[in-house]
N, C-alpha and C positions, 0 to 999 in steps of 0.2 A: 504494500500500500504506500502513496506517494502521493503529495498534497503538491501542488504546482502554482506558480502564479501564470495568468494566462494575459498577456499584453496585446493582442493582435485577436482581431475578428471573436470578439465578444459574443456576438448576437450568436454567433454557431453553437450557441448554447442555451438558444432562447427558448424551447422546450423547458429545461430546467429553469428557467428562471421566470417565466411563467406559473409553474406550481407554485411557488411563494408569493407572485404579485400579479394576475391574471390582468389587466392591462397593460399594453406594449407603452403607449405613451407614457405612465408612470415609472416604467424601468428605465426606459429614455432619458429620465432628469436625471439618473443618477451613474448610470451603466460606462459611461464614458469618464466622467471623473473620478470613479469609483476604480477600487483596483479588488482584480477577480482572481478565484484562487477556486482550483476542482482539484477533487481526490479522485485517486485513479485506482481498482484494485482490482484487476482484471476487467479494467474498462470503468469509465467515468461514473463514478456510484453518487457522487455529491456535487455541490459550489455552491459559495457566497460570492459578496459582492460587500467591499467596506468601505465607508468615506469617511476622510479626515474631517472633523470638523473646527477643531480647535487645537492647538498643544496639547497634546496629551489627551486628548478626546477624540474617540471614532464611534461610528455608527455602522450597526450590520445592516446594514437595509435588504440584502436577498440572501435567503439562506434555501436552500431544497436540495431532497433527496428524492430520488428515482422511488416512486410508489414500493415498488416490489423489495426495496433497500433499507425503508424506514426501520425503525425500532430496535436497528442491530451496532448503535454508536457511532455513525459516519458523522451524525452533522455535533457531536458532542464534540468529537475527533476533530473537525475542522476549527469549529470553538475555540478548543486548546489552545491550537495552533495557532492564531490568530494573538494571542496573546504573548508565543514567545515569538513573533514574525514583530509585534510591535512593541518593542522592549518599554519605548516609551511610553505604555498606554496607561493613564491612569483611570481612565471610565470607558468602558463603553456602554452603547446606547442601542438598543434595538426597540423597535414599535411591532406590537402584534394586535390581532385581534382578540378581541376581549373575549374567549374563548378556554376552556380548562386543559385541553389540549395542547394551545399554543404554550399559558401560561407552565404548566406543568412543564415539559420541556423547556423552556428558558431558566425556571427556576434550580431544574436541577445540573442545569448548566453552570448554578452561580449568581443569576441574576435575581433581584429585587425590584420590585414594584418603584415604579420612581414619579412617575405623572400621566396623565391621559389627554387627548384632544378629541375635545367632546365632537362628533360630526364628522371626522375624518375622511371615513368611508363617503360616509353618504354624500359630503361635501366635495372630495374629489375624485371621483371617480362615475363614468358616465351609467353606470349600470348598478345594480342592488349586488351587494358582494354577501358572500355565504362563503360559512365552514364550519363543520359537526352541525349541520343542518339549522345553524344561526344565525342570523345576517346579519353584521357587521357593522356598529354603526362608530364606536369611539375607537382610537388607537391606543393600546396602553401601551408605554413607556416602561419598559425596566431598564435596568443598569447594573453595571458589573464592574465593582471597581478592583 
């Protein structure tokens, strides 16, 4: 298994990057300043997507695993890694859906609840967003320092 950064032709990933954020134009704002990292284990099992936002602050903004892949530690794995890739990091920040699945998985990644934006979904995105059969309306904010 081997975690890569991927600099060139991004979107050839856009299948997975999809599963975590089902509109292309939202991946858009971030895909190109963002720097993209997939795990490989007999072929591409995972990728995120991370932006700098400050000194010592990044944001995971795409994180997915290949359906048939989940639940077996690839995007924990990536996680990790992400933290000793950025030596400097003192917070990161991920936004999910307000959802126990999401939450659950982040938490035991490390993360903590940290704020919400009330309307997110509903506010930017052209279509009603769903996951675990709930639609989506705040983004919660956890952090990981």
């Amino acid at each position: 298994m081997n975690i890569s950064k991927v600099s060139k032709d991004k979107k050839a990933y856009i299948d997975l990057l999809l599963l975590a954020d089902e509109q292309e134009s939202m991946i858009d704002r971030y895909l190109e300043g963002g720097e993209m990292f997939v795990l490989n284990d007999n072929g591409v099992k995972a990728q995120c997507v991370v932006t700098k936002e400050a000194d010592g602050i990044y944001e995971l903004k795409n994180i997915a695993v290949i359906p048939d892949c989940q639940r077996k530690g690839y995007g924990k794995r990536l996680i990790d890694f992400l933290f000793s890739y950025y030596p400097d990091c003192k917070s990161m920040l991920v936004g999910a859906g307000d959802v126990p699945s999401a939450l659950i998985f982040y938490k035991k990644c490390g993360f903590v609840e940290s704020h919400r934006i009330h309307n997110f979904f509903t506010d930017n995105y052209d279509h009603p967003m769903f996951q675990d059969g709930k639609q989506l309306i705040d983004m919660v904010y956890l952090k990981r320092e």
